[in-house]
C-alpha positions in Angstrom: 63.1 -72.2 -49.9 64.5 -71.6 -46.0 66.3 -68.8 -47.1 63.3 -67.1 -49.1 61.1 -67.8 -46.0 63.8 -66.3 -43.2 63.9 -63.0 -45.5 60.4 -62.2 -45.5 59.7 -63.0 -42.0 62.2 -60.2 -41.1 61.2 -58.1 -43.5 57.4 -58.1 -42.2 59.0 -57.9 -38.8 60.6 -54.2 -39.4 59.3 -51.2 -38.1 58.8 -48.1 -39.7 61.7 -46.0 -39.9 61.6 -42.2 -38.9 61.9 -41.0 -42.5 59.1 -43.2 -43.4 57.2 -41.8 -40.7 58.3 -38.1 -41.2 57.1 -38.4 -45.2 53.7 -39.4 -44.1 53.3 -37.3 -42.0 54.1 -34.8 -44.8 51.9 -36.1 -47.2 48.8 -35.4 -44.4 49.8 -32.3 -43.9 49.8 -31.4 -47.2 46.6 -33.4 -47.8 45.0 -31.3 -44.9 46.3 -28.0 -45.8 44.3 -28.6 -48.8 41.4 -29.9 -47.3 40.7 -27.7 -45.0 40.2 -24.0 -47.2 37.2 -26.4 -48.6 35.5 -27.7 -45.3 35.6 -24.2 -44.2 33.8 -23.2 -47.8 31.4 -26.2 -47.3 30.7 -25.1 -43.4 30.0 -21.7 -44.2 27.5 -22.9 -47.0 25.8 -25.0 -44.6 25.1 -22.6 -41.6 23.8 -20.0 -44.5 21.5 -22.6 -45.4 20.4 -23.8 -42.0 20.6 -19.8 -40.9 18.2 -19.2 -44.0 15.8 -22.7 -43.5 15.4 -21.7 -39.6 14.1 -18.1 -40.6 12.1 -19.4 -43.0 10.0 -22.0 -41.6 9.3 -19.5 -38.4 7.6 -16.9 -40.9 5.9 -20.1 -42.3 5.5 -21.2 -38.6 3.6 -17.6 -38.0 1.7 -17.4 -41.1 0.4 -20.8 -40.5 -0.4 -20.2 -36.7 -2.5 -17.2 -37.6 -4.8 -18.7 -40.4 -5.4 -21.5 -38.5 -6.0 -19.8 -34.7 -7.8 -16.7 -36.6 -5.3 -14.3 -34.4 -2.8 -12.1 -35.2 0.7 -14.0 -34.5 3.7 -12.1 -34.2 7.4 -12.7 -35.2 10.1 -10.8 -34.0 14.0 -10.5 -34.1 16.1 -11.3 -31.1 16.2 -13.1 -27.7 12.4 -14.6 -25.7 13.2 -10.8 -23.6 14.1 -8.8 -26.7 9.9 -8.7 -27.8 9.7 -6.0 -24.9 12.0 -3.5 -26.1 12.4 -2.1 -29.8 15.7 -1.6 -29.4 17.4 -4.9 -29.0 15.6 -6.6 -32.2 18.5 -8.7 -33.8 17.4 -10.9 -36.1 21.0 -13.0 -35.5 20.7 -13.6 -32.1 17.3 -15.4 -32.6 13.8 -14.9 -33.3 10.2 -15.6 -31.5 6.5 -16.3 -32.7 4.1 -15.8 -30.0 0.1 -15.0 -30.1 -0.7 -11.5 -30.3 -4.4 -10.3 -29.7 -3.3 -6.8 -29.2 -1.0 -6.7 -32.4 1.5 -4.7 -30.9 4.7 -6.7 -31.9 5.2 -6.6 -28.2 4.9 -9.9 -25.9 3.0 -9.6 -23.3 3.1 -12.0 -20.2 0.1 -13.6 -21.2 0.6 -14.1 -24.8 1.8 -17.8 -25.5 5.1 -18.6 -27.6 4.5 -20.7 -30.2 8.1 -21.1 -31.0 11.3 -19.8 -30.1 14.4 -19.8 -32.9 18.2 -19.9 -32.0 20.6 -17.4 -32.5 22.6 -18.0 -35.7 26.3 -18.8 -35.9 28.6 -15.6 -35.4 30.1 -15.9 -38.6 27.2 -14.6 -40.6 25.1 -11.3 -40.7 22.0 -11.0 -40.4 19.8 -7.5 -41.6 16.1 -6.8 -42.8 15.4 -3.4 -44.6 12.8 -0.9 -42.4 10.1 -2.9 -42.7 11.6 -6.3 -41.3 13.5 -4.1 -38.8 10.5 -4.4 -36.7 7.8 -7.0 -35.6 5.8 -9.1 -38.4 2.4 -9.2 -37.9 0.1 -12.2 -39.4 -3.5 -11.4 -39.2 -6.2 -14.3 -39.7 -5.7 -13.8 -43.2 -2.4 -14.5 -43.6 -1.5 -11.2 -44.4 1.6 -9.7 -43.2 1.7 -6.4 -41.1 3.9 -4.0 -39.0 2.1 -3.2 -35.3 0.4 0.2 -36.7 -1.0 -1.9 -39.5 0.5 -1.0 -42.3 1.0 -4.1 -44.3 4.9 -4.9 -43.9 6.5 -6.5 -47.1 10.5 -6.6 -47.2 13.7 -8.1 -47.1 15.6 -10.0 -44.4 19.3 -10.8 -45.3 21.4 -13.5 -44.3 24.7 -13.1 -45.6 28.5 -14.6 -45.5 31.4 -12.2 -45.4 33.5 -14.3 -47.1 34.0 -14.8 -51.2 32.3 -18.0 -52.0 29.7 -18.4 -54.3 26.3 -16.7 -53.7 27.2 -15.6 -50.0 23.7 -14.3 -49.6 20.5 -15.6 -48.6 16.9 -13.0 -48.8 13.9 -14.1 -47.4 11.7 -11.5 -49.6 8.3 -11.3 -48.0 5.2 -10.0 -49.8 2.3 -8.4 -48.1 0.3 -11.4 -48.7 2.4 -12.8 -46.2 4.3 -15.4 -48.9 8.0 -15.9 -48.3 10.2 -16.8 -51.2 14.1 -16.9 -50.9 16.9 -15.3 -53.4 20.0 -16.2 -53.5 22.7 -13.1 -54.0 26.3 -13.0 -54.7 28.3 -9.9 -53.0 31.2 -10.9 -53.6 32.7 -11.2 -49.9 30.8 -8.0 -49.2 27.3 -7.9 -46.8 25.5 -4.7 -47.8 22.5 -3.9 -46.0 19.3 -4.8 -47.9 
């Protein structure tokens, strides 16, 4: 009985060895070379869904704002400063919904933002065809329309340049001002919409 004792209180007294510790460590590696081809998969799926949510709830956000104030509410692509000047709309470096009596797509110092969206992550693109490449316009009606008044109905595309399943996102909005959202596959590619 001593003897079986003595031999298992050294044996739960030994350290690991370094080949022990060397074939562990191999076995994580290999674990997280697997791994980590998926996490970046899942990521990218998550910021195009976020990236696509986030757009989606400030054209809601507008729509919503307009009915209810019975003014026109604008939404446009880019930075709080970008509303200014036509040529610095990007629709992935953020977005803006601000009260617009004059319906110019243009904010004006005295025209109060309702809400001001973030830029998206650099890893995805981020187009709308001609008619989303310029301020959206909700009139008390709900209606959606570009500054001269034409009613503006198009795409906005949020897209993935990677190959993964359905690595686009389109917010297609109508000219009653209803958003709904279609998934596309490109295959790795982003063409514009």
């Amino acid at each position: 009985m001593r003897n079986i004792r003595r031999h298992l209180q050294r044996s739960t007294a030994r350290g690991v060895t370094l080949v022990e510790l060397l074939a562990g460590l191999l076995v994580a590696a290999v674990a997280l070379g697997i791994a980590a081809p998926a996490l970046q998969t899942l990521l990218t799926v998550h910021r195009l869904a976020t990236a696509s949510n986030d757009l989606s709830a400030a054209f809601h956000l507008a729509r919503q704002a307009a009915i209810q104030r019975h003014r026109p509410v604008a939404l446009c692509a880019g930075e709080a400063g970008a509303c200014h000047n036509r040529a610095n709309w990007n629709w992935a470096k953020g977005w803006l919904v601000f009260v617009d009596p004059n319906h110019n797509g243009m904010r004006d110092a005295d025209e109060p933002i309702l809400h001001t969206g973030e830029a998206i992550h650099p890893s995805l693109l981020a187009r709308g065809n001609a008619p989303l490449s310029k301020a959206v316009i909700f009139n008390a009606q709900g209606f959606a329309e570009q500054p001269g008044g034409a009613f503006a109905a198009g795409r906005l595309r949020l897209c993935a340049p990677v190959a993964l399943g359905n690595n686009a996102r389109d917010l297609v909005l109508a000219k009653s001002g209803r958003l709904r959202l279609e998934e596309a596959n490109f295959s790795g590619t982003c063409p514009p919409p």
